[in-house]
N, C-alpha and C positions, 0 to 999 in steps of 0.2 A: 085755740080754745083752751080756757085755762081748766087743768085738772084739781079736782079738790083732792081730797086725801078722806079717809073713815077709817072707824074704831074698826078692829077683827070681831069686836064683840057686842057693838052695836053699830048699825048701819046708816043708823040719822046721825050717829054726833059723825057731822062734816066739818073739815075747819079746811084752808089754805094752808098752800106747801110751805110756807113762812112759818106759819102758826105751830104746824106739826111739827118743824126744826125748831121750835122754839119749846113748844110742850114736851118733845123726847117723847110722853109717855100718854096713852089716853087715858082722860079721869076714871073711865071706866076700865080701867089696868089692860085693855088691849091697844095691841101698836097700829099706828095710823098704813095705809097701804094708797098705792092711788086708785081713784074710781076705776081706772080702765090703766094697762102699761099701753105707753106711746109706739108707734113707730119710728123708726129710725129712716128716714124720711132721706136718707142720701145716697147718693148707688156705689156701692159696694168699693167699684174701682177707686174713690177720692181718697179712702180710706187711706191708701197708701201713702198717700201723700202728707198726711197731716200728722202735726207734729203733737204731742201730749195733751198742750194746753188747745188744739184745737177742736181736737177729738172729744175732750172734758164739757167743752162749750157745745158742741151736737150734743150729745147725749144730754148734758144736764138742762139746757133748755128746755129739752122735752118736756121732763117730769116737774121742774122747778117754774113752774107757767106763771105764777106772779113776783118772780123776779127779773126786772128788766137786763137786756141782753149789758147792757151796760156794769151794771149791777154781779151779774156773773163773771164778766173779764175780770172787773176788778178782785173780785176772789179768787179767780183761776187764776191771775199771773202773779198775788200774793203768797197763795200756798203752794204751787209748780214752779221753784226758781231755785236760786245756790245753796237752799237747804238740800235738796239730793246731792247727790256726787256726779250724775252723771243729765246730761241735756235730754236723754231721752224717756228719762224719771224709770221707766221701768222698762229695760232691756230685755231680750229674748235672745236666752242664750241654748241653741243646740248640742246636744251631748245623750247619745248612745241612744239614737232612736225619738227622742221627744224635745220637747219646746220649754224649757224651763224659765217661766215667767218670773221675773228678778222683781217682788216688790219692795225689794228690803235696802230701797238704794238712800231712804228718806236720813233726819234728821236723829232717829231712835234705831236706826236698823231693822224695824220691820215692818208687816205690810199694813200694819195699823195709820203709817204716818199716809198712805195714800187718800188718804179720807179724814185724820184727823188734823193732817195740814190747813184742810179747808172746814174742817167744820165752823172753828170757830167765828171766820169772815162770814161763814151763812149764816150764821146763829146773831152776830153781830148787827148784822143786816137787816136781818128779821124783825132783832127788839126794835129798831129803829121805824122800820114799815110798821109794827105793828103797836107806836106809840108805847113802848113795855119802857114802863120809868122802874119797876124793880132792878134789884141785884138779881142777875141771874148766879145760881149755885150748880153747877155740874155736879153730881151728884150718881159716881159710879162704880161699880164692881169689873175687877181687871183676875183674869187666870194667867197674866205677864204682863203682852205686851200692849194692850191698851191704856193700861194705868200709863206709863210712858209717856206713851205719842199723845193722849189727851192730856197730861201733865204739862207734857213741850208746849202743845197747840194753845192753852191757855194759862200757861205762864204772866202774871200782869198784864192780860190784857184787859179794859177797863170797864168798871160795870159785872165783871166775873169774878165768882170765885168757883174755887174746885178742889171736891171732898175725892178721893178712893181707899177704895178700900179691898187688898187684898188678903189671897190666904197663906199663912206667916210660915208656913212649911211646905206651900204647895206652888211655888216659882223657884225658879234656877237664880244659884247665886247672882247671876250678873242682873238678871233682872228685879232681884229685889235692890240689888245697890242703884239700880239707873232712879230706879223710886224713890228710894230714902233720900237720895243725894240731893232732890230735886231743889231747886232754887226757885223764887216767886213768894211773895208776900201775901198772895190771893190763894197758895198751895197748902192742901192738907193730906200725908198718905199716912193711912192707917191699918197694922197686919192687925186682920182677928185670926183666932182659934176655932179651925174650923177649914173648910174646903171650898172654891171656886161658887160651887151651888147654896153653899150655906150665905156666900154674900153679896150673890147676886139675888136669891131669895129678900134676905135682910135689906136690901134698896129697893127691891117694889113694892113689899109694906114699907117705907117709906114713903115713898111714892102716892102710896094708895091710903095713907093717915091725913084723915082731911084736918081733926084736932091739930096735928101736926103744920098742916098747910096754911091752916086760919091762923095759927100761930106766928109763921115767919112772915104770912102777909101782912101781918101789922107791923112785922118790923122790917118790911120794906125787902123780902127776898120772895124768889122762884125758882122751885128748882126744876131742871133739866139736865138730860143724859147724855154723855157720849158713849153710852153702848151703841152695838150696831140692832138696837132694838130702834133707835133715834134714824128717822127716813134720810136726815141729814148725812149720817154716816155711811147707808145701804145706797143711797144714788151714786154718790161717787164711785163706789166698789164697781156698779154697772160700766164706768170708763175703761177699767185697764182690759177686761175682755174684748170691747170694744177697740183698743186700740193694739190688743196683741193679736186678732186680726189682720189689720192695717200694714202691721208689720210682717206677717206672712206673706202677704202681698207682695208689699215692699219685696221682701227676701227673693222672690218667686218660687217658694215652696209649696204652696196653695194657686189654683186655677180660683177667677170673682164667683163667687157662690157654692165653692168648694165646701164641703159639711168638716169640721173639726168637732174633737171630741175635747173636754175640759176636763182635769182634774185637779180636785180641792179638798187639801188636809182641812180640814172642820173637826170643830166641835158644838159650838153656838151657832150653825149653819148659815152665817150668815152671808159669809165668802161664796156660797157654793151656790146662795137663792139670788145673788148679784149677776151670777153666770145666766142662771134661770131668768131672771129680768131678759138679760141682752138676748138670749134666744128667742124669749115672747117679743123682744123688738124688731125682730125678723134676721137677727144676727146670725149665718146659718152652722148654729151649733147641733151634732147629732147628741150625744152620750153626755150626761153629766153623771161624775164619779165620783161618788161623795166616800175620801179615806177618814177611818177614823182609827184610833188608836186601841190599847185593850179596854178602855171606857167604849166600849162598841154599841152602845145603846141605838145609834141611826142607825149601824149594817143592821141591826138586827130589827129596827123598823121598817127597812126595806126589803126584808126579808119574809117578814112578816105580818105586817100591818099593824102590831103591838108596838106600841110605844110604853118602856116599862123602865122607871129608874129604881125600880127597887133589887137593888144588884150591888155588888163589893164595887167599891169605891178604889180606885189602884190608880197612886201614884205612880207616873211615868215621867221617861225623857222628853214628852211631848208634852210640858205642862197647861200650855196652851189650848189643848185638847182635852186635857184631864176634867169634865165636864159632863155630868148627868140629865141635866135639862136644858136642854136647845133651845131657847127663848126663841131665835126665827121662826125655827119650823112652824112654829103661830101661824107665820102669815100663808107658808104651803096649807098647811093644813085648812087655813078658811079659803085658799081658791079653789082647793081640791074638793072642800065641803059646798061647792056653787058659791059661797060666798054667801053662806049662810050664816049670819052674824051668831043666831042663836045656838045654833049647831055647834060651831066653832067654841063659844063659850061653854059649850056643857063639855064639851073635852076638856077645854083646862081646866075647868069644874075636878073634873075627874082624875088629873093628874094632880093637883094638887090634895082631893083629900084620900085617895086611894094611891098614887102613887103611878098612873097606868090609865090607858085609854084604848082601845081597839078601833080602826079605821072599818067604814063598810066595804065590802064587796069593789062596790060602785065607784067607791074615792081611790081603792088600789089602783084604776087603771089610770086615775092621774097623777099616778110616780111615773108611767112609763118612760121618761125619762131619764130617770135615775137610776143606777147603778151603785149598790155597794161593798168595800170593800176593808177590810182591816191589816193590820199591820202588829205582828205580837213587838215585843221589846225585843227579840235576837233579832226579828227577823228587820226591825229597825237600824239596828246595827251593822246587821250584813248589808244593806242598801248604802249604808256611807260608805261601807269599806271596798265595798265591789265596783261605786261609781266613782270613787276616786281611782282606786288600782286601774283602773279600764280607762277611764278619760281623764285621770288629773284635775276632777271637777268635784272641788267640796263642797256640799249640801247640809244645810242642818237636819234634826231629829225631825219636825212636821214636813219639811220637804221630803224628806225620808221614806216617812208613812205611804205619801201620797205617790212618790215615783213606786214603792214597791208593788203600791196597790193596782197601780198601770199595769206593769208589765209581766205579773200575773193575770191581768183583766185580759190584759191584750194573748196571752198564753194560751188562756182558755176558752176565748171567744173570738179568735181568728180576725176579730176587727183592727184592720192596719190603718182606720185611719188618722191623718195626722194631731197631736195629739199636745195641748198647752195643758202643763204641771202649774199651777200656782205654787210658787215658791218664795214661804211666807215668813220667812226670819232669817239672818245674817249667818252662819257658821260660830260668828264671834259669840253671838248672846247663848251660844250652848258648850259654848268649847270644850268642859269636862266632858261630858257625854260623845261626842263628836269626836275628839283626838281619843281616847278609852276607846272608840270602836276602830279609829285608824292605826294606832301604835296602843297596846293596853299597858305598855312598859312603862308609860306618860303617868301611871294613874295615882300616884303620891306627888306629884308637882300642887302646886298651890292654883288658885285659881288664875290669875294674869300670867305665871310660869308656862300656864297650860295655852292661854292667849298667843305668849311671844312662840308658842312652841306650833301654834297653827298658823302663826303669819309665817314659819317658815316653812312649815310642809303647806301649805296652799299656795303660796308666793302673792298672796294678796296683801294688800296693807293695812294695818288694822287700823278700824274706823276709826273717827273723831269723837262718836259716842261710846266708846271704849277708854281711851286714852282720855278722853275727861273725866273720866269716875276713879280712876286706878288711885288718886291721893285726894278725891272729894271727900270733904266731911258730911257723914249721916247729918240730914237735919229734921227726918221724921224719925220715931224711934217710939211713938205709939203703938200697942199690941191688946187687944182688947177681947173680953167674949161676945157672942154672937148678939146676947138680949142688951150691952151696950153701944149698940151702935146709934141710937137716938139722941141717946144723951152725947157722944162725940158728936156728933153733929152739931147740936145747940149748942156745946160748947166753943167751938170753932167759929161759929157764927154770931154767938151771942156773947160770948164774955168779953 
């Protein structure tokens, strides 16, 4: 049975899973969901056995219903291949009580490439099914590392171009270099002044400017997101739970229908509502733990049913995170409101022109699965330094957040069960911060000094996405304020 997909905000605009990989965004500025989440339809035990790209193909099937099974191999074994470093794409590595899911084995080093390897082949696909003679324009806001990995993902490929646009003081040296650096003729990165929220804001009125849209459709464009606001980039995220799973199996550390508990540094929640899918698929997840950084806006909506970004803004180690308004939670928020389109819309109503929205009674009790938890800046530092001294195992800053927020969770609610950390960036893409909490002696070395100086206290090798940037030349070097981001865009496109 094929699933359609629908607005958060309106419940007629129906389109196919194509369509909505292709739209990114609904006209009606709410993000597409599917009718109903699928079952996972396979018994528990096979899991073990199957290898990345197979596990990708069960699961996306599901959700992905008009694209033929053919159709998905050929994107699964396109974006799942010797761009990671390792066959098993995302390893499961054990260390001092938990499961540290490795998504950062991709192309860019972090767990953005697990979804943005393949968007583009869906996206690709799509225009093709769904007869789209436009230029498609990707057209996205990055807090690091999505700028990146959708940079890599559609670098010249053809029929694309692709705008980002991040905040010019609010990413880690490495990761603003992996941006600038970028190579592609279809590529445009651009820092504004300003913070994560201010340009992820600034791209859905774009998004939502129809003057704007009649405008590039006459000259032959459309544009589309790889945020993980895009279903295209949220379905795949459902695989690696799915498949770190399988590999517990594998391991024999889990009994078939054994409950595990997940944790996930968020900030955009999108990581975290991917867990939440695979659990509604009947994946037997107990706890989802959503860490967040001192930008603590979801602990404190799960704390209290307030969802409120009117609060200090603090730059952190975890810039990734550094993040006020959770665009996913949209789509919690509309199944926890029945799936009440109109419902749904008068809260972002409310967050946008107040700043703030308050959940009923009724909708708290469909967090009960969730769990939140925070992580100050020491106490972020002492988790590198404590899990390395203890196991010899380096972790970046959002992996950080999220092991601390375990094992406190686990401290004070006596729950032992076994427990997969999403671990969602390389060591290398934070190194100052990282080595500064391992040796602070390090903290006047330069930034790659600081590099060669963790490839030697970790004994790992530093990436391929590291070692290319170290003498790249800048080739973005745009910096702009917030109310010009229109005109970079036409300019990009149109001159």
């Amino acid at each position: 049975m094929d699933i359609m997909y629908k607005s958060t905000r309106n419940a007629q605009n129906q389109v196919t899973a194509s369509r909505a990989v292709l739209n990114g965004l609904a006209e009606d500025g709410g993000l597409y969901v599917p009718e109903q989440i699928p079952a996972l339809d396979i018994p528990l035990s096979e899991l073990a056995d199957m290898t990345y790209q197979e596990t990708a193909l069960a699961v996306m099937k599901k959700f992905l219903t008009d694209y033929t099974e053919e159709e998905l191999r050929y994107c699964i074994s396109h974006a799942y291949d010797s761009k990671f470093d390792t066959e098993e794409i995302a390893p499961l590595r054990e260390a001092d009580g938990a499961y540290y899911l490795e998504l950062f084995h991709g192309s860019t080093i972090a767990f953005k490439d697990m979804a943005l390897s393949i968007l583009p082949y869906l996206m690709t696909t799509a225009a093709a099914k769904n007869q789209e003679k436009h230029e498609i324009v990707i057209l996205t806001a990055t807090s690091g590392d999505t700028g990146k990995a959708a940079l890599a993902g559609f670098a010249d490929v053809p029929g694309t171009r692709i705008i980002v646009f991040y905040p010019k003081n609010g990413v880690s040296p490495i990761q603003e270099r992996q941006m600038v650096t970028q190579k592609g003729k279809n590529t445009c990165v651009i820092g504004i002044r300003g913070n994560f929220d201010d340009a992820q804001t600034g791209v859905k009125k774009l998004f939502a400017d129809r003057e704007l849209k009649k405008e590039l459709d006459q000259k032959g464009f459309c544009f589309s997101s790889a945020n993980s606001i895009n279903i295209g980039r949220l379905v795949p995220q459902v695989v690696y739970y799915v498949y770190a799973y399988g590999r517990l199996l594998s391991m024999g550390k889990i009994a078939e229908g054994e409950k595990i508990n997940v944790v996930v540094p968020t900030g955009n929640f999108g990581n975290i509502l991917a867990a939440f899918y695979a659990k509604n698929m009947g994946l037997p997840i107990g706890r989802l733990i959503c860490a967040s950084n001192e930008n603590k806006v979801l602990f404190d909506f799960f704390e209290s049913g307030v969802y409120d970004r009117n609060r200090e803004f603090h730059l952190t180690s975890s810039p990734s995170m550094d993040i006020l308004i959770s665009s996913n939670l949209e789509r919690l928020i509309y199944r926890i409101a029945g799936e009440d389109a109109e419902k749904n819309a008068a809260f972002m109503e409310a967050l946008t022109k107040t700043g703030s929205y308050r959940i009923t009674e009724e909708m708290k009790t469909g967090l009960s699965d969730f769990v939140g938890g925070y992580a100050t800046e020491e106490q972020t530092a002492d988790e590198i330094r404590r899990l390395y001294e203890k196991e010899h195992y380096v972790i970046d800053t959002h992996t950080a957040v999220a092991s601390h927020v375990y094992h406190s969770y686990r401290q004070t609610s006596g729950d032992s069960a076994k427990s997969v950390i999403a671990s969602t960036a390389s060591p290398y893409k934070f190194a100052r911060s990282v080595m500064q909490a391992i040796d602070p002696s390090c903290a006047g070395l330069g930034d790659f000094e600081l590099i060669d100086r963790l490839s030697d206290t970790s004994g790992v090798k530093i990436p391929a996405a590291i070692e290319e940037i170290r003498t790249a030349s800048v080739l973005h070097d745009q910096v702009i304020e917030i109310n010009e981001m229109e005109a970079a865009v036409k300019r990009f496109l149109l001159s």
